[in-house]
Residue frames relative to the residue before (quaternion, step in Angstrom):
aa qw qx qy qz dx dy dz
X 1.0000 0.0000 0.0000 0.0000 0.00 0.00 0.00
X 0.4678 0.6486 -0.4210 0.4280 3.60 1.34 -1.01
X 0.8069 0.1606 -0.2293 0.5202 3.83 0.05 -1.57
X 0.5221 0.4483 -0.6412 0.3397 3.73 -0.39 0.24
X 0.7210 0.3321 -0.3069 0.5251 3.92 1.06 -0.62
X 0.5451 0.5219 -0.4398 0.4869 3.48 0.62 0.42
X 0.6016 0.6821 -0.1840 0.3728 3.23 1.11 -0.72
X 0.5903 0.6213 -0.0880 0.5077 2.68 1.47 -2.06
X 0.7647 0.4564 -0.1295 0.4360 3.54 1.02 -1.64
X 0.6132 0.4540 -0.4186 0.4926 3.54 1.76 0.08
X 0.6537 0.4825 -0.4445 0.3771 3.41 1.09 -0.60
X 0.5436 0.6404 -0.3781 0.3891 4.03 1.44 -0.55
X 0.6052 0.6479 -0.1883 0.4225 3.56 1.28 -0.89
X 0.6476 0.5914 -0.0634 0.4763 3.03 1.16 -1.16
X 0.6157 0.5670 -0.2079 0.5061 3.05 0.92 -1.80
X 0.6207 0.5747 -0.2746 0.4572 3.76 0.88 -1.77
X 0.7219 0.5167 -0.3724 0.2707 3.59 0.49 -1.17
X 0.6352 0.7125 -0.0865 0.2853 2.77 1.38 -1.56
X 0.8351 0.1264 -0.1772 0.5052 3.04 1.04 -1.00
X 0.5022 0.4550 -0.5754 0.4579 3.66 1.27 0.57
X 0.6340 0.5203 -0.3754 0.4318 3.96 0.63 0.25
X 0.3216 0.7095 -0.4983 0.3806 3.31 1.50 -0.25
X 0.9473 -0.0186 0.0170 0.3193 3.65 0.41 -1.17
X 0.2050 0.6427 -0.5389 0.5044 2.62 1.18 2.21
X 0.1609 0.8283 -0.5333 0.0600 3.58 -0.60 0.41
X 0.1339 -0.7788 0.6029 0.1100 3.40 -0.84 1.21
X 0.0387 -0.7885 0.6123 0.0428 3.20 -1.20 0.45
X 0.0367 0.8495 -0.5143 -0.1119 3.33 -0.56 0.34
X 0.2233 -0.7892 0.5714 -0.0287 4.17 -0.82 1.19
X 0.7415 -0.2609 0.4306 0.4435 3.64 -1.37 -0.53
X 0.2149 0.8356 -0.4950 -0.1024 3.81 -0.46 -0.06
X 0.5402 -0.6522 0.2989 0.4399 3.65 -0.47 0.55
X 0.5720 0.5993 -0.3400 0.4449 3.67 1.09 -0.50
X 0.3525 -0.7041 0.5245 0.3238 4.03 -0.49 0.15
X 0.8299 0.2660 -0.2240 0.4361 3.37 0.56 -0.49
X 0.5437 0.5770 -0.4657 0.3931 3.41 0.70 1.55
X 0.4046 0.5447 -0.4047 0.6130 2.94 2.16 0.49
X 0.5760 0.5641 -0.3786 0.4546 3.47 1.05 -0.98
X 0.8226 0.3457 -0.0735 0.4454 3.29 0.02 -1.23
X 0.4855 0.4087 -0.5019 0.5877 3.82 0.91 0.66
X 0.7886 0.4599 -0.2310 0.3364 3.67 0.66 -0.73
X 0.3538 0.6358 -0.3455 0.5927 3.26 2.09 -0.69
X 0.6713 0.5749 -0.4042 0.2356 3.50 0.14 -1.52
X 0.7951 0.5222 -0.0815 0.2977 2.74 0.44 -2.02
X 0.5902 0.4041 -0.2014 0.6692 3.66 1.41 -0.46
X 0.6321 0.5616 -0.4625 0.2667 3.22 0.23 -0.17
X 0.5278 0.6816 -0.0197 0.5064 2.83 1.78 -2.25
X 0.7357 0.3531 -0.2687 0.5117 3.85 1.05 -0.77
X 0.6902 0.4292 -0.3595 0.4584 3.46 0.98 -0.46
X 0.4776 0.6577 -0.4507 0.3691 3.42 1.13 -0.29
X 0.8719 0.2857 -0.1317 0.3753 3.02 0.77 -1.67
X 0.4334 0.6137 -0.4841 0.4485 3.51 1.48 -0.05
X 0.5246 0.6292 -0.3158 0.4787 4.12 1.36 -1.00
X 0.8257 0.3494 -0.2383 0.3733 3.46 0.36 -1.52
X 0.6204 0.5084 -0.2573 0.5389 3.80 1.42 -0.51
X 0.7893 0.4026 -0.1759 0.4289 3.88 0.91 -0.75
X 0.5568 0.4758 -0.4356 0.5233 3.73 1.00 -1.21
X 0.6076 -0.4972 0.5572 0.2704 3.13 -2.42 0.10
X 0.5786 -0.5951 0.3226 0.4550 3.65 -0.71 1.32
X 0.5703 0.3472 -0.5545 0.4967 4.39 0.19 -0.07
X 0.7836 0.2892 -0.3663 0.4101 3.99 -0.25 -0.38
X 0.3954 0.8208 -0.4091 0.0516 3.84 1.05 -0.01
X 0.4330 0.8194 -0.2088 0.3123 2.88 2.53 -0.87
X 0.7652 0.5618 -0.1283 0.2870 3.14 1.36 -1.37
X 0.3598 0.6014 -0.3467 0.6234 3.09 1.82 -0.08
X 0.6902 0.3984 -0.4713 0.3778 3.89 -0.05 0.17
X 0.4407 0.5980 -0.4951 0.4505 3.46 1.30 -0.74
X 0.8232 0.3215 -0.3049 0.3552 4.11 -0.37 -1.13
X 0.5614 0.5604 -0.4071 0.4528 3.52 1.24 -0.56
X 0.6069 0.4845 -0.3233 0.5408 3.82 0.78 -0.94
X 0.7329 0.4381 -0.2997 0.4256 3.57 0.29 -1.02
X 0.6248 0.4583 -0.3826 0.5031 4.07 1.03 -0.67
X 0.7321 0.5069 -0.3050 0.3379 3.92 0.91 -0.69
X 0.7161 0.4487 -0.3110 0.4350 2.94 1.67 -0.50
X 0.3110 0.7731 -0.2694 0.4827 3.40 2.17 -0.33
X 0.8287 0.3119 -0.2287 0.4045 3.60 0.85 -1.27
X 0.6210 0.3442 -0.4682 0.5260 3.77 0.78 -0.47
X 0.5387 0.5673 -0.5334 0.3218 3.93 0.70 0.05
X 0.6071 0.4757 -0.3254 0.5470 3.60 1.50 -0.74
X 0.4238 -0.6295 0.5889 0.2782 3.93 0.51 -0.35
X 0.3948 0.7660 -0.3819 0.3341 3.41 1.08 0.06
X 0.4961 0.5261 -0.3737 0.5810 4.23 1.05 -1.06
X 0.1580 -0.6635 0.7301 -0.0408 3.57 -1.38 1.12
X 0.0380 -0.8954 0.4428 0.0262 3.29 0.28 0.73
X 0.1771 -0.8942 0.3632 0.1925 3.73 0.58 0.93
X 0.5768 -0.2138 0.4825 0.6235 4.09 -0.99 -0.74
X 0.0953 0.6390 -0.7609 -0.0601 2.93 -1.82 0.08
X 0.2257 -0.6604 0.5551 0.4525 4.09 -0.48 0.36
X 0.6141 -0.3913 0.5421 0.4194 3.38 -1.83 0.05
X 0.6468 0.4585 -0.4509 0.4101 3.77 0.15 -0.27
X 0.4577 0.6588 -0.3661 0.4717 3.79 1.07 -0.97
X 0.8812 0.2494 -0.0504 0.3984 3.15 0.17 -1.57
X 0.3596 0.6109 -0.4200 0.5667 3.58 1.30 0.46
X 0.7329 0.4315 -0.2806 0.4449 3.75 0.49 -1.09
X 0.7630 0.3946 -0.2738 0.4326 3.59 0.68 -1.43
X 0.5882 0.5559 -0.4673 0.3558 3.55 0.97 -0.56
X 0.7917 0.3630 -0.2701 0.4105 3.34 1.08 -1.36
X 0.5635 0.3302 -0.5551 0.5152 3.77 0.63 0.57
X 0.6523 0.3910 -0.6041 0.2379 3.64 0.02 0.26
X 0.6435 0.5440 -0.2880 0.4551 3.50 1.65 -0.49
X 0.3267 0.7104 -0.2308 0.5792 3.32 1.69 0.30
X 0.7765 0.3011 -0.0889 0.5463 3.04 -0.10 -1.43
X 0.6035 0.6189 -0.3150 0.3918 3.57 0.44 -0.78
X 0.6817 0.5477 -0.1537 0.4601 2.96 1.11 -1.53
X 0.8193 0.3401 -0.2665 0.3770 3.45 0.81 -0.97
X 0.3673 0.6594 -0.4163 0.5069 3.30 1.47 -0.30
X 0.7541 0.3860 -0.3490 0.4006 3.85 0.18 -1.13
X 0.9209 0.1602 0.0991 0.3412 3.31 0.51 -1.74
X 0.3913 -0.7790 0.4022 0.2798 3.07 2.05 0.61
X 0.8903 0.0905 -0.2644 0.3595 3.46 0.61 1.15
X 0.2280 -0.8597 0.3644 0.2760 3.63 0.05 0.71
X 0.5261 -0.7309 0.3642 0.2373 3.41 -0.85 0.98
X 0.0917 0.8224 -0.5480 0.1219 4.13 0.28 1.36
């Protein structure tokens, strides 16, 4: 019963991502500045080594995988690249609370109502 509600709590997590990313967009183009090509491309590699770190290292070195993940997020609003769209407050009421939801069940295989 534990992993069908863990399960549940990955598909709630997800769900959250999805629709609070719905109206994020990155894009990245020519720019007149030189180092906003840099730093759109930093981003993106950074962000992958982060997370290739946080899924692959051994759980004592897992810390180190935040360093590139921090360093690609700050990398991207340095490129101007994050399109950050509207969102209503009701939108973002739902995804926050399945991602805190999901979270929850994933940890403790039950959510506390």
């Amino acid at each position: 019963m534990k992993f069908v509600l863990q399960l549940l709590g990955f598909c709630f997590l997800l769900l959250g991502v999805y629709l609070l990313g719905r109206s994020i967009i990155f894009t990245t183009n020519v720019s007149p500045y030189w180092w906003r090509g840099i730093a759109a491309d930093a981003s993106v590699l950074s962000l992958m080594a982060g997370v290739l770190m946080l899924v692959f290292l051994p759980r004592s070195e897992k810390n180190l995988g935040w360093i590139p993940v921090t360093i690609g997020i700050v990398l991207v609003f340095l490129s101007s690249r994050a399109i950050l769209n509207p969102t209503s407050l009701w939108q973002f009421f739902v995804s926050f609370a399945l991602l805190a939801g999901g979270y929850q069940l994933i940890t403790t295989g039950r959510l506390p109502i």
